[in-house]
C-alpha positions in Angstrom: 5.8 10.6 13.0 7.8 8.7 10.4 6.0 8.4 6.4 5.4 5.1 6.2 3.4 5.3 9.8 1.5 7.8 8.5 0.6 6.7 5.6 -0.4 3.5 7.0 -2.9 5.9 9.7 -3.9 8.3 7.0 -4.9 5.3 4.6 -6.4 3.4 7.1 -4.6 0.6 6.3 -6.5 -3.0 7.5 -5.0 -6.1 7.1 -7.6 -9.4 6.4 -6.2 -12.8 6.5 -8.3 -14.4 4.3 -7.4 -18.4 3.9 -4.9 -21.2 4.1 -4.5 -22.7 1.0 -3.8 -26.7 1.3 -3.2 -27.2 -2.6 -2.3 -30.7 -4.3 -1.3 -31.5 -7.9 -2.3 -30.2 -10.5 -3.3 -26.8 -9.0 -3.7 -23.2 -9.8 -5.3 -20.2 -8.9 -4.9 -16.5 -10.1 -6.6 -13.5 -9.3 -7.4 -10.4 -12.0 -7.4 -6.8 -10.3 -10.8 -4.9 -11.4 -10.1 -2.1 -14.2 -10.4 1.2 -12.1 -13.6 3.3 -12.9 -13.0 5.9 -15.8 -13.0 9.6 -13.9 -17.1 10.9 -13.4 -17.4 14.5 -13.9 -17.0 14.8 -10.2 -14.2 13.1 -9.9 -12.6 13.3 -6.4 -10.1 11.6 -5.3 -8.3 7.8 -6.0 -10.4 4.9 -5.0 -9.2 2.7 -2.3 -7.0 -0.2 -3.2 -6.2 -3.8 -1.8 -2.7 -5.6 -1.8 -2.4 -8.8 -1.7 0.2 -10.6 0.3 1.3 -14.8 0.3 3.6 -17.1 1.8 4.3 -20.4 1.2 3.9 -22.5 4.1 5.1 -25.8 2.4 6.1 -27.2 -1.1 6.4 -24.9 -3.9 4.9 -23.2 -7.3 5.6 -20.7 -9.6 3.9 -17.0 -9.5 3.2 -15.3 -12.9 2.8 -11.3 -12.4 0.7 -9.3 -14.7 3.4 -7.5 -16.6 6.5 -9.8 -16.5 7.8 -11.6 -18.5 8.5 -15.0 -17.0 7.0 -16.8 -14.0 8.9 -16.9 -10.7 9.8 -19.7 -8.4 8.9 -20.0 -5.2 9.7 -22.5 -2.2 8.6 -22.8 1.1 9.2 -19.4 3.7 9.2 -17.2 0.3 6.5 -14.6 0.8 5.4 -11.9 -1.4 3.3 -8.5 -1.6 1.2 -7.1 -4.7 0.5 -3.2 -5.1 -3.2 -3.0 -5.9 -4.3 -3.6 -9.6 -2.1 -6.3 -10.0 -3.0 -9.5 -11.9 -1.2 -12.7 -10.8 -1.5 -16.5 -10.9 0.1 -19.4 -9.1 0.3 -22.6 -10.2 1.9 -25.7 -9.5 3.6 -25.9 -13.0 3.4 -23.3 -15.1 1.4 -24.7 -17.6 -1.2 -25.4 -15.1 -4.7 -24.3 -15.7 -5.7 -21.7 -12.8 -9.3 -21.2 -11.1 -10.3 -17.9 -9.6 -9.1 -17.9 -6.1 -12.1 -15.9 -4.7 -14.7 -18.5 -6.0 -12.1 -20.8 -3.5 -12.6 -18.7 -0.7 -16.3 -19.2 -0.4 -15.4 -23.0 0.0 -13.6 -22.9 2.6 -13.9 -24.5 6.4 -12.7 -22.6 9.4 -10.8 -20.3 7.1 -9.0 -24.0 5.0 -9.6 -24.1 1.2 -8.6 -27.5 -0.3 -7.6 -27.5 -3.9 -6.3 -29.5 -6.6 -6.2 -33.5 -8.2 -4.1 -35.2 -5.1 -0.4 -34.8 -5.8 2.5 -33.0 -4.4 1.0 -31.0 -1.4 1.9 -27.2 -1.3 -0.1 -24.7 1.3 -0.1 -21.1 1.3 -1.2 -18.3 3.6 -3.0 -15.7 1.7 -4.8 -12.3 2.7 -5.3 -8.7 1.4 -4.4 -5.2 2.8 -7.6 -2.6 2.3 -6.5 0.7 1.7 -10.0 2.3 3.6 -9.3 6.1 2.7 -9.5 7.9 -0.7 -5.8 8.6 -1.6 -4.6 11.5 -3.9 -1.6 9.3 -5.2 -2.5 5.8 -7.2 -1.6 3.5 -4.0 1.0 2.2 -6.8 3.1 5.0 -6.4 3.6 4.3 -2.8 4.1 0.9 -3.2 6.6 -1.5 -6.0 4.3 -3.8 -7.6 6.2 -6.9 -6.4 7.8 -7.3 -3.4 9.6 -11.1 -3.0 11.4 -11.9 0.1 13.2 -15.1 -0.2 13.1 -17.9 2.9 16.9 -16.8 3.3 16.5 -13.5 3.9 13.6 -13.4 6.4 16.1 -14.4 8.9 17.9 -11.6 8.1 15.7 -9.4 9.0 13.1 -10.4 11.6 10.6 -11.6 9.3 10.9 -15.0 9.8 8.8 -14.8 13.8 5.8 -12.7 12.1 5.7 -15.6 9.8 5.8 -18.2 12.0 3.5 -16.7 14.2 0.8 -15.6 11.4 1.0 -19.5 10.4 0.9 -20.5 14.3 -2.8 -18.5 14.5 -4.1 -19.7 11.2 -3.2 -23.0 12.3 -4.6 -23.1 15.4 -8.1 -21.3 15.1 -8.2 -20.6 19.0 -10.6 -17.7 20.6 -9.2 -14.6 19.3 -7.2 -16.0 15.8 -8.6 -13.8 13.8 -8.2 -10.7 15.2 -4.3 -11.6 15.9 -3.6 -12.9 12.4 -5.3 -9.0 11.3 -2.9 -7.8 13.4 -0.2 -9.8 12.5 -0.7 -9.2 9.0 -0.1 -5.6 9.4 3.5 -6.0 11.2 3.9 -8.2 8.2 3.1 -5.2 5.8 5.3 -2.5 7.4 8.3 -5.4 7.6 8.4 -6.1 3.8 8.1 -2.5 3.1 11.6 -2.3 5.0 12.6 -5.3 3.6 12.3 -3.8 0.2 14.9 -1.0 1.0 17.2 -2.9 3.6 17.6 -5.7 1.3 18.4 -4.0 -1.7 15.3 -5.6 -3.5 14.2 -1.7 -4.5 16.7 -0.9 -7.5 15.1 2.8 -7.9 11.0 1.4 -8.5 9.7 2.2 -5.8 11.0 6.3 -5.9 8.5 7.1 -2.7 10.8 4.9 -0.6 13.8 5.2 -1.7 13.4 8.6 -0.8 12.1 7.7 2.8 15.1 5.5 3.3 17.5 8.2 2.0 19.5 9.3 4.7 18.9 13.1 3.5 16.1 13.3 1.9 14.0 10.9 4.2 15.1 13.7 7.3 13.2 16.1 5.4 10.2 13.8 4.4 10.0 12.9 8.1 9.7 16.7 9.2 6.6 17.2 6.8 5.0 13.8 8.1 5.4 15.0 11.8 4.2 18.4 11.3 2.3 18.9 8.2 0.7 22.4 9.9 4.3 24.1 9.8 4.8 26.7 7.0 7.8 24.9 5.1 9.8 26.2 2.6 12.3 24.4 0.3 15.4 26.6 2.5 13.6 25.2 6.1 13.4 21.4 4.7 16.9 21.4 3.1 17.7 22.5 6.6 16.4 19.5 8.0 18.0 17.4 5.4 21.3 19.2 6.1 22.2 20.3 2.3 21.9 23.2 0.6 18.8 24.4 -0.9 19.9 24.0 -4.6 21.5 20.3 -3.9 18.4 19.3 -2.0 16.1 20.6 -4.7 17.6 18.8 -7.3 18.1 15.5 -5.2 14.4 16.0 -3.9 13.3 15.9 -7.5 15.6 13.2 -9.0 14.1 10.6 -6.1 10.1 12.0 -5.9 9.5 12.9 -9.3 8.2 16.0 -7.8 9.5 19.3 -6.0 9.3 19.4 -2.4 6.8 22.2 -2.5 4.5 19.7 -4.6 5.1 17.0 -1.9 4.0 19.1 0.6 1.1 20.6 -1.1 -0.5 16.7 -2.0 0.0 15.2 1.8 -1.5 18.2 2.9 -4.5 17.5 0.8 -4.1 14.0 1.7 -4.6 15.0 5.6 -7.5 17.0 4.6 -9.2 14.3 2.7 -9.0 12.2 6.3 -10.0 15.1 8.1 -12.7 15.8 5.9 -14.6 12.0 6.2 -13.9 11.6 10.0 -14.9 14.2 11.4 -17.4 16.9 11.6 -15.0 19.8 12.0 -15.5 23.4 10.1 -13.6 23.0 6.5 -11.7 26.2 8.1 -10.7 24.4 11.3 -9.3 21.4 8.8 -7.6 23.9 6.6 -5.7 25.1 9.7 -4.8 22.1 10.6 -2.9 20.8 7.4 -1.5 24.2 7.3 -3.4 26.8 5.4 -4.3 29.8 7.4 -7.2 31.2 5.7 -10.4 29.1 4.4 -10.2 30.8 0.8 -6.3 29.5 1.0 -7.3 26.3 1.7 -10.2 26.0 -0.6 -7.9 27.2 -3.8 -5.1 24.6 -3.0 -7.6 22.2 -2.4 -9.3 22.3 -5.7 -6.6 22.6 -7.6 -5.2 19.2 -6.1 -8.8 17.3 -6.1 -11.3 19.1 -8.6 -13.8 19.9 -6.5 -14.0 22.4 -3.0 -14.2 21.0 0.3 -17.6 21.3 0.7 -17.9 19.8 -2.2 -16.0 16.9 -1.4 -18.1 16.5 1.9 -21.1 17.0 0.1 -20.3 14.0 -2.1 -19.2 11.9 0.5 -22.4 12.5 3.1 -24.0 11.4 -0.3 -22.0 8.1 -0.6 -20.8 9.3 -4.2 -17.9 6.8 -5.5 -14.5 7.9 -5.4 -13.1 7.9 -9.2 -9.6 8.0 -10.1 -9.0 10.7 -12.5 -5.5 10.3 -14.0 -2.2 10.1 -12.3 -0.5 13.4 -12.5 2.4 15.2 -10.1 0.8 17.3 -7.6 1.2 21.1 -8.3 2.3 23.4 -5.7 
């Protein structure tokens, strides 16, 4: 299995299509991302987070990140994706007072939200990606904050039929619309995460992939992801990356942030943390299957990554404790 499939499975990643926005001047609507819980005692694991993702349909307006320091432009067949905890606006100047967008949604009819004072028309396709499983890693180092795809370059690379399909189903509201603009919605995910690579959009922020795209280093990411249970070493995963174990070390490092032992060690607790809320297998069956042999093995390395043992964590969870997000650290080996 490839990373960015298995992320998307081990995150449980769900895509919502939420509304069409049919917008007329003066318009604007922002959203603010929710400041994350401060770390309980028993802190666990990071809470889920939800992307956001747009595209203009027709007209345009400009979209102000939290963060940046000027508003960007957008035109009809631009479409965008926000990491989780990202504040943004969009406005059709950008002096334009902005309403929560939310508050909209409880408006609308048959999934339409009209908005604005009756001038130039601009409508948008808006929705969210829910991130359903705890993750050990902020969801923002997975994902850029921003990724913009420009009308042009959707042509380029595919993107153009997910979006005119995705507006197609919104449009139409037959039997079925919903489920198929979900669906669509996640093809559309998986597509811009390419895009952000192929395109040359990436420029080193996103280091998680940029390293899956590296044609080296993303053999050996792709060995862990499809077999997580083998006992890897840094000389058996430069092997699989076809350089040396001192040049693969140091180029493992310089794109992850991280050794590859570390890597290794936090998507195997990552695995466990899935395995652990889905099913009702022994903690020492789950520690065999993300590759620790013993249960007192897998107990220490899972402690040491979370804060808390296994049982612990299932304990937590049967008690529908929240997942806190202590702070973003490298994972230790």
């Amino acid at each position: 299995m490839d990373p960015i499939s298995d992320i998307f499975r081990t995150l449980q990643v769900t895509a919502l299509v939420q509304s069409r926005l049919e917008a007329t001047a003066p318009w604007g609507v922002g959203l603010r991302a929710q400041a994350m819980p401060v770390a309980s005692a028993d802190g666990l694991a990071q809470r889920p987070g939800v992307a956001y993702f747009c595209m203009i349909r027709r007209g345009h307006c400009w979209l102000k990140v939290d963060g940046a320091s000027e508003s960007t432009p957008l035109t009809s067949g631009d479409c965008f994706l926000l990491a989780p905890q990202i504040s943004f606006t969009l406005s059709d100047e950008i002096q334009t007072a902005t309403v929560n967008l939310c508050s909209l949604r409880a408006k609308a009819i048959q999934n339409v939200v009209h908005h604005g004072g009756g001038g130039a028309p601009t409508a948008l396709i808006w929705g969210l990606l829910q991130f359903n499983q705890g993750s050990v890693r902020p969801i923002t180092a997975l994902l850029p904050r921003l990724i913009l795809v420009r009308a042009e370059q959707t042509q380029a690379i595919g993107l153009e039929a997910t979006l005119q399909m995705l507006a197609s189903e919104m449009a139409l509201q037959a039997p079925g619309a919903d489920v198929a603009a979900s669906r669509l919605g996640e093809v559309l995910f998986i597509q811009m995460l390419r895009a952000y690579v192929s395109l040359g959009l990436d420029q080193r922020k996103s280091q998680w992939l940029s390293a899956i795209f590296d044609p080296q280093i993303g053999g050996a990411m792709k060995a862990i992801h499809s077999d997580i249970r083998t006992a890897w070493t840094v000389e058996s995963l430069a092997e699989s990356a076809g350089m040396s174990r001192s040049s693969f070390a140091a180029r493992f490092k310089q794109l992850l942030g991280e050794t590859p032992m570390q890597y290794l060690s936090g998507w195997r607790m990552q695995k466990s943390l899935e395995l652990i809320l889905r099913s009702d297998a022994k903690l020492s069956d789950i520690g065999l299957q993300v590759g620790y042999e013993t249960e007192a093995a897998f107990n220490r390395a899972f402690k040491k990554v979370i804060g808390v043992t296994p049982g612990q964590y299932r304990k937590a969870m049967d008690k529908g404790s929240v997942i806190s997000a202590p702070e973003a650290r490298p994972i230790s080996s």
